[in-house]
C-alpha positions in Angstrom: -8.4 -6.3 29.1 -7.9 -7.3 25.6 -7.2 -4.3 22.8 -8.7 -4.0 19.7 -6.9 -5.1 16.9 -7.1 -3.0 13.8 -5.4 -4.6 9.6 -6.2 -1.9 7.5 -5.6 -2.5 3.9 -4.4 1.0 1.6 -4.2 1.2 -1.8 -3.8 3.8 -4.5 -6.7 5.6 -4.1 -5.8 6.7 -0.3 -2.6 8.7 -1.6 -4.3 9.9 -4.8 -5.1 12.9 -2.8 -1.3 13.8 -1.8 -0.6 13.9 -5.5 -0.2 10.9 -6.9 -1.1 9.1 -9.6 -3.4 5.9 -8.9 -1.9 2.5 -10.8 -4.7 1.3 -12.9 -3.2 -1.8 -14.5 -6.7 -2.5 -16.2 -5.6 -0.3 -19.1 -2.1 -1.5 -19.5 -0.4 1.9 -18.7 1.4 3.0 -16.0 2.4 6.6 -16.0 2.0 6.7 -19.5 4.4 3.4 -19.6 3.2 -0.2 -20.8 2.9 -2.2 -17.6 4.5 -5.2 -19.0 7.3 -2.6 -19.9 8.3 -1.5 -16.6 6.3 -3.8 -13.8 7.5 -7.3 -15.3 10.4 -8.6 -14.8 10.9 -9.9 -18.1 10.7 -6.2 -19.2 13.2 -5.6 -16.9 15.7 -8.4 -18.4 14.5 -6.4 -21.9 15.1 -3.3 -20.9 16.6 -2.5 -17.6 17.9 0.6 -18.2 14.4 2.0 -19.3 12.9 0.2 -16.1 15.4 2.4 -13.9 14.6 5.3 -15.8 11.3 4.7 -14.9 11.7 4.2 -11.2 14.1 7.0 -11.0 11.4 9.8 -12.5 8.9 8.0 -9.6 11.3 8.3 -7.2 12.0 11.6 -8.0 7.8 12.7 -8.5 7.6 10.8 -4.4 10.2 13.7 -3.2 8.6 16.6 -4.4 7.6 19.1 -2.1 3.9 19.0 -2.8 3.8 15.2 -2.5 2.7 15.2 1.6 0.7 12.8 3.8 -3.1 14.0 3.6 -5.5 13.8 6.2 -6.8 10.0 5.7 -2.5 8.6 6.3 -3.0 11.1 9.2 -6.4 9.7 11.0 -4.3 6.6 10.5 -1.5 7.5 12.3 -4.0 9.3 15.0 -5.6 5.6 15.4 -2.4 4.0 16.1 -0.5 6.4 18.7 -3.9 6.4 20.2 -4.3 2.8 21.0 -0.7 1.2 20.2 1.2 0.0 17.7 1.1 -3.5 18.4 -3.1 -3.1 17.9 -2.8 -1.6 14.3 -1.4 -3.6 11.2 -1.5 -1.3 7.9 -0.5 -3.4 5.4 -0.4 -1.2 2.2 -0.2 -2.4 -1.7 1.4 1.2 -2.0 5.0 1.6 -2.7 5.1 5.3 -1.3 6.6 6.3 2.0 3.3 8.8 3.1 2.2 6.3 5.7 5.3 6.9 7.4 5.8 10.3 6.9 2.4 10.6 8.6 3.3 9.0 11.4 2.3 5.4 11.4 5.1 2.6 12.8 3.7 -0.5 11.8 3.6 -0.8 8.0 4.0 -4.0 6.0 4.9 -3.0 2.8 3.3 -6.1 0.2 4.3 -4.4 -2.8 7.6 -3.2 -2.2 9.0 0.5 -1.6 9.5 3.4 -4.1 12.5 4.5 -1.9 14.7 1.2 -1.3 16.6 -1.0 -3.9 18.0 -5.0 -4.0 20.7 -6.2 -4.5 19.8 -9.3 -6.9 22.7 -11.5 -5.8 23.0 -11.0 -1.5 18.8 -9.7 -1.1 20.3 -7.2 0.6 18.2 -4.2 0.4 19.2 -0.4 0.9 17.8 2.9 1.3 17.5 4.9 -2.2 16.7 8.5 -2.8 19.0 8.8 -5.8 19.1 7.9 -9.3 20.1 4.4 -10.1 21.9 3.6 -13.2 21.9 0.4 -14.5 25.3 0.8 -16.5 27.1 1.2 -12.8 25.5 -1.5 -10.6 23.7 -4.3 -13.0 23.0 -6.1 -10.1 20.8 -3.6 -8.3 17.1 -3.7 -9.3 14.0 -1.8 -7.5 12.7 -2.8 -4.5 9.2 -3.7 -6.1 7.3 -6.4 -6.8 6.2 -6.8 -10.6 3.6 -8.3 -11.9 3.8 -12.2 -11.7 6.6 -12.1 -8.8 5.3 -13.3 -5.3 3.9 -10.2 -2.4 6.2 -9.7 0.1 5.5 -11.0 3.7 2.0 -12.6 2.6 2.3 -15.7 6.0 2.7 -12.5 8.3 -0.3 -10.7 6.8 -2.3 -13.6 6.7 -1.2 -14.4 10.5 -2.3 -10.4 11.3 -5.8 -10.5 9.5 -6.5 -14.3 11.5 -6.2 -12.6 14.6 -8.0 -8.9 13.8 -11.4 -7.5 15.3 -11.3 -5.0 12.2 -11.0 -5.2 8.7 -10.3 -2.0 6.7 -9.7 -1.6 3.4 -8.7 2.3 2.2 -8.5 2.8 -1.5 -8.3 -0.7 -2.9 -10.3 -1.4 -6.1 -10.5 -5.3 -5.5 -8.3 -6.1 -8.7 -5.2 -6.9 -7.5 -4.6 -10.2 -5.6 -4.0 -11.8 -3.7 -4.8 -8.3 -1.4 -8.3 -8.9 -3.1 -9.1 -11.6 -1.1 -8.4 -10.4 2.6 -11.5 -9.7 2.8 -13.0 -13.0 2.4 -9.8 -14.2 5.2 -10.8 -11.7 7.8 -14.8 -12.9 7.5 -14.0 -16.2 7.6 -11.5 -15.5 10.6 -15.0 -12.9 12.6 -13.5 -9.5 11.8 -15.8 -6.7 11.5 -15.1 -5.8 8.0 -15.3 -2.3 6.3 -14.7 -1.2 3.1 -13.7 3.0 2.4 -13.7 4.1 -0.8 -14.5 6.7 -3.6 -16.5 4.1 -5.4 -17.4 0.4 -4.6 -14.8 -2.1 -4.8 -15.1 -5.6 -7.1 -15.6 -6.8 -3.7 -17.5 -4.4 -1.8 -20.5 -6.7 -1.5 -18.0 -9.1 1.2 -18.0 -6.1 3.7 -20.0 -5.0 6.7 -20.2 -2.0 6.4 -19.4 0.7 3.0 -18.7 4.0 3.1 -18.1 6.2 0.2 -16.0 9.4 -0.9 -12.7 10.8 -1.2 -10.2 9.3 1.6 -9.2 12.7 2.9 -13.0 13.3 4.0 -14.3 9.6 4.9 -11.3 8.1 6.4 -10.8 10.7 9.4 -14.7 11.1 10.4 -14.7 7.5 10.4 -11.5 7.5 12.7 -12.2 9.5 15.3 -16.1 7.4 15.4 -14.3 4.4 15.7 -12.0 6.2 18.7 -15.1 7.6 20.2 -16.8 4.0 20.2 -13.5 2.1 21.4 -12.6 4.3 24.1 
């Protein structure tokens, strides 16, 4: 009998709750920083060291003690030991590890992670939980993707959303591409497509079915109805 085949799309507004900031690029600040500061890489070539100083007081905020998984990454994590992990794709525009500290095993990380750096010459790429120091290793950057470089593993997400039943996006505000239009991929490809959110999305009008509110309420009722229905 064929499973059920989950993508689910996360973006800021799922980890908001868990005490982090949501990236709103629309306003050209980041944290306080100019985006084109710290999330270009031209900014970077300007400035490296203040780009690692940057990532190194994120990196820093994402290992706080009262930085923790909330009960949406949770549900998540719930959906996925419940029906497999080769049935449920997240594929997250977050650079945060909550996902995983929740519980979920099959993350695609398009954005990059807070908590890994490159090596600019081999493309090796190590774990990070450290300051970095641009003065020491000049050819060690953050594993992110800035604005104008290319998503990470974008012919594998596309291949997962082709082949999905469901389409969830979680905290995504429809701004960012190409994320933004996964939505129209997974209609055109017959997935059930579902949009949770505080607010409507720029592209909430492409989706099935809308629900509203803060992810820590919406995204685990939702869960355990889709369970109830799937079991």
């Amino acid at each position: 009998m064929k499973k059920t085949k989950f993508v689910i799309l996360t973006g800021a507004g799922i980890s908001a709750e868990s005490g982090l900031a949501t990236f709103r690029a629309q306003n050209g600040l980041w944290e306080g920083y100019n985006v084109d500061d710290v999330a270009t890489y031209e900014g970077y070539l300007r400035d490296p060291v203040q780009v690692h100083r940057f990532y190194n007081m994120l990196r820093k905020k994402l290992q706080q003690p009262n930085v923790k998984p909330n009960t949406a990454h949770f549900a998540l994590a719930k959906l996925e030991y419940t029906i497999g992990s080769e049935n449920v794709t997240i594929v997250t525009q977050n650079v945060d590890n909550l996902h995983e500290q929740a519980g979920s095993k099959n993350i695609i990380h398009m954005h990059g992670e807070l908590l890994k750096v490159r090596d600019e010459q081999t493309g090796q790429i190590f774990d990070c939980y450290d300051d970095i120091y641009y003065e020491k290793n000049k050819m060690i950057r953050p594993h992110i993707v800035w604005f104008g470089e290319i998503p990470l593993y974008i012919d594998e997400i596309h291949q997962q959303i082709t082949q999905a039943d469901y389409f969830i996006a979680i905290g995504t505000s429809g701004h960012v591409y190409p994320a933004a239009n996964f939505v129209q991929l997974a209609n055109q490809f017959g997935a059930h497509t579902i949009e949770l959110n505080l607010e409507p999305s720029l592209k909430e009008n492409l989706f099935d079915l809308k629900i509203y509110g803060p992810a820590s309420q919406i995204v685990p009722h939702f869960i355990q109805q889709l369970l109830t229905k799937i079991a």
